[in-house]
N, C-alpha and C positions, 0 to 999 in steps of 0.2 A: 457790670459791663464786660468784665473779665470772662467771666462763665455764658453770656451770649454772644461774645465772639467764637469763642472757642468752640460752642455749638454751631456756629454758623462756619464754621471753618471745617469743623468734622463731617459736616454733610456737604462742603465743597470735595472735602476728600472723598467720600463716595461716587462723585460723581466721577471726579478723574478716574479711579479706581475700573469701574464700569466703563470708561474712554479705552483704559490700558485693556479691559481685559477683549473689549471687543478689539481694537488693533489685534492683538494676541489669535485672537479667530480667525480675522482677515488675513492677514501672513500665515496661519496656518495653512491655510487654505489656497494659498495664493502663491507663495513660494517656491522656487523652484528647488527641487529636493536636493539635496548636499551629502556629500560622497560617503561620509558613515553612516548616516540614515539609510542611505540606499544599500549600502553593504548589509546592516543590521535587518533592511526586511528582505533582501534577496537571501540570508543565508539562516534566519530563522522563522521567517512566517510559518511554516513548516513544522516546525522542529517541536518534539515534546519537552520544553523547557524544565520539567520537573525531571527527568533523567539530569540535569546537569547539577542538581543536588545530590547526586552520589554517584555519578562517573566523570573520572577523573580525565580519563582519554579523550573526553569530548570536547575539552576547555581548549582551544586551538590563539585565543588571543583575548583582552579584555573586552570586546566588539560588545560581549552580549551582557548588557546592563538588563539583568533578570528581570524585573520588577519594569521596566520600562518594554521587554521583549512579552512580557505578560498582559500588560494592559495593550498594548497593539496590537498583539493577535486576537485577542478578546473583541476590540473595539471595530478589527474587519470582518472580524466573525457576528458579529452582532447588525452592525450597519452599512456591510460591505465594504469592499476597496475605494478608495481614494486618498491624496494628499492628509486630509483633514483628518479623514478614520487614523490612519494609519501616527497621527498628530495628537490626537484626541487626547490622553493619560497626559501627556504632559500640558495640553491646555488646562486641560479640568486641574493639574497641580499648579499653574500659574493662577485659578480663581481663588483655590486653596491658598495660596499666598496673598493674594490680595485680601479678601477674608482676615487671615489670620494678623498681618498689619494694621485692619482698622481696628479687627478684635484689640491687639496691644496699645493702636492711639489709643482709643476709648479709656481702657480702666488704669491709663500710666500716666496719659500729660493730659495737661487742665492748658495748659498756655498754648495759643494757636501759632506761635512763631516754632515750639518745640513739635507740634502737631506737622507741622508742615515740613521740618528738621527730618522728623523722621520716616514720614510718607517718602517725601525725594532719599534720603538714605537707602532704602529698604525697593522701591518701586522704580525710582529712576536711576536705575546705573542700567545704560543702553548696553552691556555688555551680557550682562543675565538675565535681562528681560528678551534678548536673542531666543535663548534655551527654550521656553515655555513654547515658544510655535515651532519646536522641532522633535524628531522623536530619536533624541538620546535620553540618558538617563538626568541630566544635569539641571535637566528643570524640576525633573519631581523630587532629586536629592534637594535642593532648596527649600522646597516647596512644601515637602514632610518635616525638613529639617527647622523651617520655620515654625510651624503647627504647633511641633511638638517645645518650643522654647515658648511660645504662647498658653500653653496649656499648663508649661511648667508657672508660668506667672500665675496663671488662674489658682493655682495650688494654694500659692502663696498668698494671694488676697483670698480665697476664698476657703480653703482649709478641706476642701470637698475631694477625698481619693481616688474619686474617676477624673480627675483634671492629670493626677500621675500615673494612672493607668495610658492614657489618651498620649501622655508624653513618651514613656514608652514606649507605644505602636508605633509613635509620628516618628521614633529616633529607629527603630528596627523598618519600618519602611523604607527612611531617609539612607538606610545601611545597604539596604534590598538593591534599590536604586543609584549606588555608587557606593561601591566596598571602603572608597577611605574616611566614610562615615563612620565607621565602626568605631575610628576613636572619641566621635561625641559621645558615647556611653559612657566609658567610666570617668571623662572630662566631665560631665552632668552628672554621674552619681557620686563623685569627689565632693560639687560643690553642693550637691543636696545635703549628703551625710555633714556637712560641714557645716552646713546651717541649721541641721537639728543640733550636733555638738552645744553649737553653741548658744540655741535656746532651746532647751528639751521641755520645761514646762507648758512655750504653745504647741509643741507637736505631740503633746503624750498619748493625744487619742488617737496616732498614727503613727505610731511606732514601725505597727506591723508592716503597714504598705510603704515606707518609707523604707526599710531596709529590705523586702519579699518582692517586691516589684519589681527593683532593678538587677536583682535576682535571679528569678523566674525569667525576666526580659532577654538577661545577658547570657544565660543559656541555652534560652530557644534560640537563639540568634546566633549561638557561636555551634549548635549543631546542622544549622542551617545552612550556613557558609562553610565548614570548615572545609570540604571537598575542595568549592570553586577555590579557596584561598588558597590552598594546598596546591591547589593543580596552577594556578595564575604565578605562585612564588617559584614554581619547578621553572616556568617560562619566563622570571626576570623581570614578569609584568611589569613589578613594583619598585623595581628599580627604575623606570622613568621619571624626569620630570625636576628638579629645582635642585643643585647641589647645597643649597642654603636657605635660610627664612629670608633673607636680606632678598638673594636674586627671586622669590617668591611673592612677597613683596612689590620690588620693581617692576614683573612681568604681571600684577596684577592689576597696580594701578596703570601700569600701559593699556591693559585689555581696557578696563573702564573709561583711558580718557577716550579709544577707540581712534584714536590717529591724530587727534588736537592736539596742538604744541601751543597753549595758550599765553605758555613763559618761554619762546622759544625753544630750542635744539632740548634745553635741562629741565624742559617743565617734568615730566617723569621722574627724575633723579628728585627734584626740590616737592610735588608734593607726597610720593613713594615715603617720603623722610617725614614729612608736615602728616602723613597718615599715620605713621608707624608711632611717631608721640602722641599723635592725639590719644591713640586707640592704647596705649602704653599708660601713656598720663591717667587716662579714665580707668582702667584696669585698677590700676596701687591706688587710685585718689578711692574707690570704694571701700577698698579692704583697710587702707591704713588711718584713713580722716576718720578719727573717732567719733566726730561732732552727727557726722554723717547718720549716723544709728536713729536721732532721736529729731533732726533738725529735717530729715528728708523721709518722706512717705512711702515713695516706692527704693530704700533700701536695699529689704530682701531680693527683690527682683534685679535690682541692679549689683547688686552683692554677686548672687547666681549668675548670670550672664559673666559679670568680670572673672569670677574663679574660672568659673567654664573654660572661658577662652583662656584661660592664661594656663588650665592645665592641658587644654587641646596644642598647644604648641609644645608643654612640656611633654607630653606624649610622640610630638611630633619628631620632637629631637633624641627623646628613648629608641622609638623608631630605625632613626637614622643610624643612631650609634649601635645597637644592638642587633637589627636586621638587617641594617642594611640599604633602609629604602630611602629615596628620595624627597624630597618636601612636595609638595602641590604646586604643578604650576599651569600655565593656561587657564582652560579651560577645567581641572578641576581644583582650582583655586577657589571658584566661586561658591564653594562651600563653606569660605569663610565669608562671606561678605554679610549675611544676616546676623552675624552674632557679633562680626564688627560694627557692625550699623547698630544696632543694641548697644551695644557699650559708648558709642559716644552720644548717642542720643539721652542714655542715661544722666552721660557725663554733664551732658550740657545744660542739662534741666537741672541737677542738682546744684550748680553753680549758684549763689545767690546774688552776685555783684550784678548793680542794678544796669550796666552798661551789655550788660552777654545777650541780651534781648538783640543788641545791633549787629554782633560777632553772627548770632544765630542764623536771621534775616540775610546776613552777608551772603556765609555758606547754600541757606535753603535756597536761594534763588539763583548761585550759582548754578549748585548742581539742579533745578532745572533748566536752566538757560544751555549746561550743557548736554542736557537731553535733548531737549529737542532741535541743535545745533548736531546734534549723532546720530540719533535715530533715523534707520532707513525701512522703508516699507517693503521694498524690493531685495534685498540680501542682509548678511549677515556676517559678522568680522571673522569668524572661527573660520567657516568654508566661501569666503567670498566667492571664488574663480569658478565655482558652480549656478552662478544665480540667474545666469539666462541658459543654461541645459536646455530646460524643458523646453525652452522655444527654440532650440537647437533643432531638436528632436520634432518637432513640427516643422520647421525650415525644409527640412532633409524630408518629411512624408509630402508633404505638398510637391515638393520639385519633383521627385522622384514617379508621382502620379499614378500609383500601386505598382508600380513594376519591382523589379526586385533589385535592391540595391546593396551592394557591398557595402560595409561602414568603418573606418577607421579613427582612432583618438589615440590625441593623448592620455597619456594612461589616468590624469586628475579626473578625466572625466568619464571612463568605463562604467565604475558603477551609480551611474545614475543615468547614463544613455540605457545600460541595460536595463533596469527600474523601468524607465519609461516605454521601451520596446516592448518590455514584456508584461506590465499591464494595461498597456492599452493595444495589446496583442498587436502588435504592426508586423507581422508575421514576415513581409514583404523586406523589413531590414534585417539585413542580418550582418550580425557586431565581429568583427575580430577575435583574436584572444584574450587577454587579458596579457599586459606586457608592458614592464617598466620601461623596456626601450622603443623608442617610435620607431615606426614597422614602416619608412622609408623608403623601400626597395620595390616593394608592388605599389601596382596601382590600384587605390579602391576610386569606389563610385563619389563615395563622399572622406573628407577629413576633417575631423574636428579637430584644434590645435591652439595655441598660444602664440600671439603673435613674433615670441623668440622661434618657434617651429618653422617659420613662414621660410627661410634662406634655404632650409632642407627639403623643401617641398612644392617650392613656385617654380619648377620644371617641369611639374608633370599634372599641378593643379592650377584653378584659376578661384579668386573669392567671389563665394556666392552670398555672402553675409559678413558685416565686421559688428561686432556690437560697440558700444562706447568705452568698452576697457581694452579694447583692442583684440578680442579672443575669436578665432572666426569658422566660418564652414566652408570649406573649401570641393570643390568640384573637379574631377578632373577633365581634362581637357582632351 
């Protein structure tokens, strides 16, 4: 009964799966574009990206997520300009992720309550399923970064050396695509060599690829980057971002609850804290519960995942102390979430007490419940204040009726007005400068603004548009 549930559960998962990845299309497609996006292809669609692998002068900010700046030009050059094209690399890495999630249900849990544990772990946090319909780099850093933590299991059940080839790639893509991937390497090649230590007999016929792979990997990868990382540490890049794992932590289970206060004002502080044990607890419960080796089946794989992560944090704080840099916060925090979603999903499967089937079911239907209590179709938590632009920008050509019209913004919204002016060639607008300070003092044709702007500007404008957040297009009078 056991094993046709859990069949029947796993092709429930495929279907969700296939739900997730078409939303993922449809807000690609459909969204209105969000002010790095728009910066990222206004200042490299152009650009010979492969010059920025060995000139240093060219590195001006971390804007240009290579590997995401690579699959974009590629995908407008192939299929033309649009939202979508220009989208594309990181949808196709949201299918990749979904793929490589059912790939890990399928050969890890047999029980459909941990099936579904780890589907909503891994698929529904509304905070990084954002990234895959957008073209920064943070969807396909997940999305290779998952792959390749898939493939490393494949290793491990199946003993086959192109599973650690495969992992490799997926971790120097995952790298390509957001530089503070770099520390999953030797975080994964820690806990590889440490699971051959300590059973050399089954890996003997893998000697060579076990220790030549992440080898060969880690030095293609570190002559690949060393410029941009060179040239991003002269600029401080890397000094952004978390003065601690703790406020790292806190700022990520914020992103994920995505504005829900479900315990009141402290729901973040209380389960920030309920995340950091759980994902803690599961780490040491693999490596130190002896019983664990012989009593639980997928072990190695849970073994690998917990060293993983617990030496990616310990890198994280060598990091800190020796360079200088900051923890991961926001928006590229979400690099940990696949390999914390792993480790308790492990955790919770390996539990044998006959009551955790209830504890499981608890959680998994939370965190659906609070997916699609978060999930929005129409914007996205990282660049909300941009998510009616586009129809800004149509607002302003219709009224305007081709004539030629001045245009003025708040500076949030520059670059994706100009995005949109200038691929859909409205030749007829023409944008301001670009300027942190609102340009107050003339009068344009149109102003787009925040409705805090509206005091400094209802002298000389009238609203010709309010959206529901209150952000408007103003006319002058």
């Amino acid at each position: 009964m056991q094993s046709k549930h859990s069949s029947l559960s796993y092709y429930a998962l495929i279907v969700a799966a296939v739900i997730l990845f078409a939303l993922t299309v449809y807000r690609a497609a459909n969204l209105s574009m969000t002010h790095d996006e728009s910066g990222t292809y206004l200042f490299f669609i152009q650009e010979n990206v492969m010059d920025y692998f060995h000139e240093k002068k060219l590195w001006k900010s971390a804007n240009n997520h290579l590997l995401n700046t690579v699959g974009m030009q590629a995908s407008v050059h192939a299929f033309g300009q649009s939202d979508l094209t220009v989208r594309l690399p990181n949808v196709l890495s949201g299918l990749l992720y979904l793929v490589s999630i059912l790939g890990l249900i399928r050969i890890s849990f047999k029980r459909w309550e941990i099936q579904l544990l780890a589907f909503a772990l891994l698929a529904l946090n509304p905070f990084v399923n954002d990234f895959f319909s957008l073209a920064r780099g943070y969807g396909m850093s997940v999305g290779f970064q998952l792959f390749a933590l898939y493939q490393f299991v494949l290793f491990f059940k199946k003993q086959q050396n192109l599973h650690l080839v495969l992992a490799y790639l997926g971790l120097g893509f995952a790298s390509l695509s957001l530089f503070t991937n770099l520390l999953f390497i030797p975080a994964c090649t820690a806990a590889l060599w440490l699971i051959y230590f300590l059973d050399r007999e089954r890996y003997k016929d893998s000697v060579l690829e076990i220790f030549a792979t992440p080898i060969v990997a880690s030095v293609a990868i570190a002559i690949l980057v060393y410029v941009p990382i060179y040239a991003l540490s002269s600029l401080d890049e890397f000094k952004w971002g978390a003065k601690s794992l703790f406020k790292t932590n806190i700022n990520l289970t914020k992103d994920s609850l995505y504005g829900k206060a479900y315990l009141g004002g402290d729901t973040a502080d209380i389960l920030s804290v309920l995340l950091a044990a759980t994902v803690m607890l599961g780490a040491f419960f693999s490596i130190f519960y002896e019983k664990l080796r012989s009593s639980y089946e997928n072990h190695r794989s849970y073994f690998f995942v917990s060293v993983s992560f617990l030496m990616l944090i310990f890198g994280m704080i060598c990091a800190y102390f020796i360079l200088g840099s900051k923890y991961p916060d926001g928006r590229k925090s979400t690099m940990l979430i696949p390999i914390m979603a792993l480790v308790i999903a492990y955790f919770f499967d390996s539990i044998s007490w006959k009551h955790m089937k209830y504890i499981t079911w608890v959680v998994s239907l939370a965190l659906v419940y609070h997916f699609f209590a978060s999930f929005k179709m129409g914007q996205v938590k990282e660049w909300w204040y941009d998510r009616n632009t586009k129809d800004f920008v149509e607002i302003i050509k219709a009224d305007a009726q081709g004539a030629e019209a001045k245009v003025a913004t708040h500076w949030l919204f520059h670059p994706t007005l100009k995005y949109y002016i200038n691929t859909n060639q409205y030749e007829n607008l023409v944008l301001q400068r670009y300027s942190k300070k609102l340009l107050s003092e003339e009068v344009y044709d149109y102003f787009i603004a925040t409705g805090s702007d509206w005091k400094q500007l209802e002298d000389k404008y009238t609203k010709l548009h309010t959206d529901n957040h209150g952000m408007l297009v103003l006319k002058k009078k």
